[in-house]
C-alpha positions in Angstrom: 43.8 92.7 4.1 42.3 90.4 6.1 39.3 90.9 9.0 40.3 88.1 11.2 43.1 88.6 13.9 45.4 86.0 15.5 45.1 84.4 18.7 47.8 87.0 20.5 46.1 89.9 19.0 42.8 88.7 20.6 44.8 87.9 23.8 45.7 91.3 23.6 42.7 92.8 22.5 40.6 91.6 25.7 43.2 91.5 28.1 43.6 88.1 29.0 46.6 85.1 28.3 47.3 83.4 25.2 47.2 80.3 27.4 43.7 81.2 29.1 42.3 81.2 25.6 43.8 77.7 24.6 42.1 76.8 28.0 38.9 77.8 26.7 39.2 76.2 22.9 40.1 73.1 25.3 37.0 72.8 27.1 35.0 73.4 24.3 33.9 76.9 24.7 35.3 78.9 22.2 37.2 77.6 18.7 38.5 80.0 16.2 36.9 81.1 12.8 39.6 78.9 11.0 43.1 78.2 10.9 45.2 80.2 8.3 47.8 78.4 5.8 50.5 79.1 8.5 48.2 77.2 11.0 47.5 80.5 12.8 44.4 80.5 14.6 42.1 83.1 13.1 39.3 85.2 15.0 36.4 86.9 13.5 34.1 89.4 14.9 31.6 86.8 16.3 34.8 84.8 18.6 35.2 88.6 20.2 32.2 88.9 21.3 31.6 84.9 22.5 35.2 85.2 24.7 33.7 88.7 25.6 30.3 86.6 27.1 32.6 84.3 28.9 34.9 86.4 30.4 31.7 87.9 31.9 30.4 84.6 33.1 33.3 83.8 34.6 33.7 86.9 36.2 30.4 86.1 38.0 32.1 83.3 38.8 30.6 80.0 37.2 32.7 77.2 36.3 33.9 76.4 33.2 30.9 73.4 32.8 27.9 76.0 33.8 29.3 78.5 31.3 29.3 76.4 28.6 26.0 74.7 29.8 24.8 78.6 29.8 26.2 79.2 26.3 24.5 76.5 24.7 21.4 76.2 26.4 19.8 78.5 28.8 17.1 80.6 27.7 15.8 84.3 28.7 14.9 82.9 32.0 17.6 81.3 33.0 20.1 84.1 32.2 18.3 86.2 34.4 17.7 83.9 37.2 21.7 82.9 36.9 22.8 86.6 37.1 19.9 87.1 40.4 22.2 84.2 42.0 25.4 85.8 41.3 23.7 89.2 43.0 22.6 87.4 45.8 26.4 86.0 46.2 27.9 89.0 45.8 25.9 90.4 48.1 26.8 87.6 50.8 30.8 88.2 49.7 30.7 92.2 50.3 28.9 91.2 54.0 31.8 89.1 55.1 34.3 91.2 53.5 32.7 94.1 56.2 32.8 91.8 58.6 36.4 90.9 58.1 37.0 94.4 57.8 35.6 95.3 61.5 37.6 92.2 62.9 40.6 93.5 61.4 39.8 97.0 62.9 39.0 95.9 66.0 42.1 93.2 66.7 44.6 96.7 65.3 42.7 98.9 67.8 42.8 95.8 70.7 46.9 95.6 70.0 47.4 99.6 70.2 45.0 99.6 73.6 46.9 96.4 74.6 50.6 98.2 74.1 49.8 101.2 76.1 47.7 99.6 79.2 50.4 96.4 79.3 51.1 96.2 82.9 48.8 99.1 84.6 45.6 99.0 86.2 43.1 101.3 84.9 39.7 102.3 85.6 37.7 102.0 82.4 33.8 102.9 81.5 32.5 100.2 79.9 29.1 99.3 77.7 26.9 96.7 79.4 27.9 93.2 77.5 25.6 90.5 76.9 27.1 87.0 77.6 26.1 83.4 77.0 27.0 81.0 79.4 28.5 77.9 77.5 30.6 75.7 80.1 31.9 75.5 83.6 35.6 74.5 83.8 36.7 71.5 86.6 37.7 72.7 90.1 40.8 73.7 89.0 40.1 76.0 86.3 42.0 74.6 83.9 40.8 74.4 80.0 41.8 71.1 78.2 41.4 70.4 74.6 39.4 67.2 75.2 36.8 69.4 77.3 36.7 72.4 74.6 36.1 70.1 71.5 33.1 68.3 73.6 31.4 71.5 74.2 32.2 73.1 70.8 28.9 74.4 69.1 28.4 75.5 65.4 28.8 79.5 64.9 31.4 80.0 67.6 34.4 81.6 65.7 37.0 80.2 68.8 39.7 82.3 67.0 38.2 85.4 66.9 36.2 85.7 70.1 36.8 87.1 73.6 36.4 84.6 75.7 35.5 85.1 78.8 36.2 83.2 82.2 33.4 84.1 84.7 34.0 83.9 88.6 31.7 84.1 90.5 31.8 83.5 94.1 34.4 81.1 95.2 33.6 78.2 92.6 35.2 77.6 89.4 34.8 80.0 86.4 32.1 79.6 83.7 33.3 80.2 80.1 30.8 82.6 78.3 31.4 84.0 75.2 29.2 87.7 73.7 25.9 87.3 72.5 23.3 89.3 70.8 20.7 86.6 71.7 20.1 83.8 73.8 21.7 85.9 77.0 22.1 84.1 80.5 24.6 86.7 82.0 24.8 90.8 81.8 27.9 92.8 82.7 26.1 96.4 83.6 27.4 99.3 82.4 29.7 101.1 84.5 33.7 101.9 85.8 35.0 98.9 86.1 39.2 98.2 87.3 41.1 96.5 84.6 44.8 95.2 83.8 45.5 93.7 80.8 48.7 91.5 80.8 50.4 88.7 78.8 51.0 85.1 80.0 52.5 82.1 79.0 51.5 79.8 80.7 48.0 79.2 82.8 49.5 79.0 86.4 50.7 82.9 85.8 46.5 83.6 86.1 46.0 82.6 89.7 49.0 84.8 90.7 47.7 87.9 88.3 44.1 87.5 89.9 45.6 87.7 93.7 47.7 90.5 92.5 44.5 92.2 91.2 41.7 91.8 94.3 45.5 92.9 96.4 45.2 96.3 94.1 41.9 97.2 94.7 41.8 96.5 98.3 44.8 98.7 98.8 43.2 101.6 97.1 39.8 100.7 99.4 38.1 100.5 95.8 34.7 98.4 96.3 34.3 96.1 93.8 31.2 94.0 93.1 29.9 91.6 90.4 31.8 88.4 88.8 36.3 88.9 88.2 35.9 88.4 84.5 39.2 87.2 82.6 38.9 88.1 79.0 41.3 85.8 76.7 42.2 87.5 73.6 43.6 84.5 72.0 43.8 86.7 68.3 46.3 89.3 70.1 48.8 86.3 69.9 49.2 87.1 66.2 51.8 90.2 67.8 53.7 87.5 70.2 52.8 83.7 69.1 54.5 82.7 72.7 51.9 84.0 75.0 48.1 84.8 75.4 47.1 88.2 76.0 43.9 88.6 78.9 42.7 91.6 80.6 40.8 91.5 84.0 37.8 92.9 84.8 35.5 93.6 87.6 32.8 96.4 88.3 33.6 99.0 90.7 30.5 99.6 93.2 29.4 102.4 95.2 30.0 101.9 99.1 
């Protein structure tokens, strides 16, 4: 009886295709002990554990070049410094993968909140918020394409921020996005009157923003500070015809 066992008994034996073995006996990494009478390719002990060595190299995700560069001709030193590099990548992988995680949290939890305060003013307590100031729009307060793409800056992820349209006073608004560093505007802590609505196009805002000073002053609530509008541009995911925006401004004590 022989040792040696075919190439679909090795496919089988370590899990992987027929076809990703051929792959590998094409590009030079692996060949097979011999080939029988029958011109069955034969595998020996040794071809287990070379295919087991780059399955694992390939698992740490080199190409098929640097694994065979690594099979042929890289010492102690080099193994070890390759698998510090693969560490280091993984560990950069399994940080965005959190990240992604907490966006994905936190656009679920914005679509619940958005569903049941659609509509409704609300007082909210709110965290102070850190903003950056990155552009004032023209007088009319109108964003164009032309205009965001000449003030677009590396490290702003545009579709997964709140951006946030600042008024203050009776001039035009000042786009500001949330910063950890490099602040030019706070938003205290506080109660603050909010109404989050949809809109599908921008001359609804004007309308929702008269509608919202006409709320408060009915209700004699004092508000103070900058109207903030909030554009949640990654809520469109739920309705791809509209933006969603919430309003925002401080209540104050008379």
């Amino acid at each position: 009886m022989r040792n040696e066992i075919t190439i679909s008994e090795l496919a089988k034996l370590m899990d992987v295709s027929v076809h990703q073995i051929r792959y590998f006996e094409e590009k030079g990494l692996l060949q097979p002990a011999y080939t029988d009478d029958n011109q069955y390719r034969m595998y020996s002990m040794n071809e287990i554990y070379q295919l087991a060595h780059i399955l694992l190299l390939r698992k740490l995700g080199l190409p098929v070049q640097a694994v065979k560069e690594s099979m042929t001709g890289f010492g102690p030193d080099q193994v070890r410094q390759m698998l510090q590099t693969s560490m280091e990548n993984t560990r950069a992988e399994i940080l965005r993968l959190q990240q992604l995680q907490l966006f994905i949290g936190k656009v679920l939890q914005e679509h619940r909140d958005f569903g049941q305060e659609i509509e409704a003013y609300r007082v909210k307590r709110r965290e102070a918020v850190n903003l950056r100031r990155w552009f004032g729009l023209s007088s009319q307060n109108v964003l164009e394409a032309r205009q965001l793409a000449g003030q677009a800056g590396p490290g702003l992820n545009l579709f997964e921020a709140d951006i946030h349209y600042v008024f203050e006073g009776e001039g035009p608004a000042v786009l500001c996005t949330e910063a950890a560093e490099g602040v030019s505007l706070l938003l205290p802590g506080g109660d603050y009157l909010s109404s989050q609505f949809p809109a599908a196009h921008e001359d609804e805002l004007e309308q929702r923003m008269e509608q919202f000073s006409s709320y408060a002053a009915d209700r004699t609530l004092h508000l103070t500070g900058p109207l903030v509008l909030i554009e949640k541009s990654y809520l469109s995911l739920f309705s791809q015809d509209r933006l969603h925006y919430e309003l925002l401004q401080r209540i104050g004590t008379v």
